[in-house]
N, C-alpha and C positions, 0 to 999 in steps of 0.2 A: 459625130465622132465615133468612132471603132470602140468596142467594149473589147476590156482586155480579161478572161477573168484569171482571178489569181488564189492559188491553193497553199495549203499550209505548208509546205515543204518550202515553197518558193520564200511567204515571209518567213519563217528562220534562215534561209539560207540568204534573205536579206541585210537579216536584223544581226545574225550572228555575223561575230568577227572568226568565230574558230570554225564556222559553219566550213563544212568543203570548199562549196560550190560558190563561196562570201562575193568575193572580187567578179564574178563574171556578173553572179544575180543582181549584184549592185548597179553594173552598168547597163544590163539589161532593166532595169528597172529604172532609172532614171530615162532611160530615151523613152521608156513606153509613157513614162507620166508625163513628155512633151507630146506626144501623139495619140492618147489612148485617156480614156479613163479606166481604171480599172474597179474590178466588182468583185467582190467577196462576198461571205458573210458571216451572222452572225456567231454559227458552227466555230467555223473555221477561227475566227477572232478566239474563240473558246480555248480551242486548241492552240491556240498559237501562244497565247497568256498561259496557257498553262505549261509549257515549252519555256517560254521563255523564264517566267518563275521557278523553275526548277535550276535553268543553266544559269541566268544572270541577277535573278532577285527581281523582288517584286517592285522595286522603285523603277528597275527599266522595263520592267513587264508593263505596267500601268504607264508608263512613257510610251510606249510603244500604240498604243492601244490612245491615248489621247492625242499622238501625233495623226493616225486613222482617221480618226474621229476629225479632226481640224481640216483633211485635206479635200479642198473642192474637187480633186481630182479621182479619190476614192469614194465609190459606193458600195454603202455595206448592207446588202440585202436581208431582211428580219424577214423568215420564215414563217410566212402566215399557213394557214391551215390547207389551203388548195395548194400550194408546195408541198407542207409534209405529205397528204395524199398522195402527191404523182411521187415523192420519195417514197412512199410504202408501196405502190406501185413496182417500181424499180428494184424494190429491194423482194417484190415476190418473185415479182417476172424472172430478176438472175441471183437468185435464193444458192444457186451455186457455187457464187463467187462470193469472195471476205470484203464486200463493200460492206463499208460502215456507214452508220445511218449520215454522218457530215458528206462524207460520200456521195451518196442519194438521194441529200439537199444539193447538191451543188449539182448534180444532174439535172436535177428539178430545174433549181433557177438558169443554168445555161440554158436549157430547153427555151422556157418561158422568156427569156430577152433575148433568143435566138442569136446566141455566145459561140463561135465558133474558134476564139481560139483560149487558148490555157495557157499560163505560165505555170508549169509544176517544173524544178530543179532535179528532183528526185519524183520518175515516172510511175503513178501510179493506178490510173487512170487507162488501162491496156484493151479496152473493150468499147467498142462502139454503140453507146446504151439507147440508141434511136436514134432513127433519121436524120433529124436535126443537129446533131452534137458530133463534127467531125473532127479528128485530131489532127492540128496541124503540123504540118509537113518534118519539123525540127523536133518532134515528139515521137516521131517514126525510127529516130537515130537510134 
């Protein structure tokens, strides 16, 4: 089965009802969980809870995050140490650009399960960080 992976922008603009982008990422996201598994991780979970505890409180933040957790069809990748290295990598190599280190884990682990495509809502991911990691076609838009 296809690895989808999925970035923070994307869960808020899931999870949110006032999110922009609410209504498309929803049904965007529902077909991909009949055809795809999707991949995250731990980072991004981070970020997303703490997004979502700010806009909606911490009872749906922690909902959010134990719906994750329950879904066979989400895998949440935990950042072991040969990740963070090829992220500290990534983050020397383009020392240029404001990637943040969730960033340059998610580089990492795309690399490493050789993740080709991304769901981000809001694109932020504008650079082609190796070989292996190419944006797909709807990311171009």
């Amino acid at each position: 089965m296809r690895e989808v992976f999925v970035d923070t922008s994307a869960w808020i603009a899931v999870s949110l009802e006032k999110a922009h982008y609410h209504k498309p990422a929803r049904s965007v996201y529902f077909d991909l969980l009949e055809s795809s598994t999707l991949v995250t991780t731990n980072f991004i979970l981070a970020e997303v809870y703490t997004s979502l505890r700010k806009a909606i409180g911490a009872e749906q933040a922690l909902a959010f995050l134990r719906f994750i957790h329950a879904s066979p069809r989400i895998v949440v990748v935990r950042a072991d140490r040969t990740v963070e290295k090829d992220a500290e990598r990534i983050l020397a190599k383009y020392s240029d650009h404001e990637f943040s280190y969730t960033d340059a884990v998610s580089f990492a682990v795309m690399k490493k399960r050789n993740i080709k495509e991304v769901l981000p809502l809001i694109v932020i991911f504008k650079l082609q960080v190796s070989p292996s990691f190419h944006r797909p076609a709807e990311v171009e838009r």
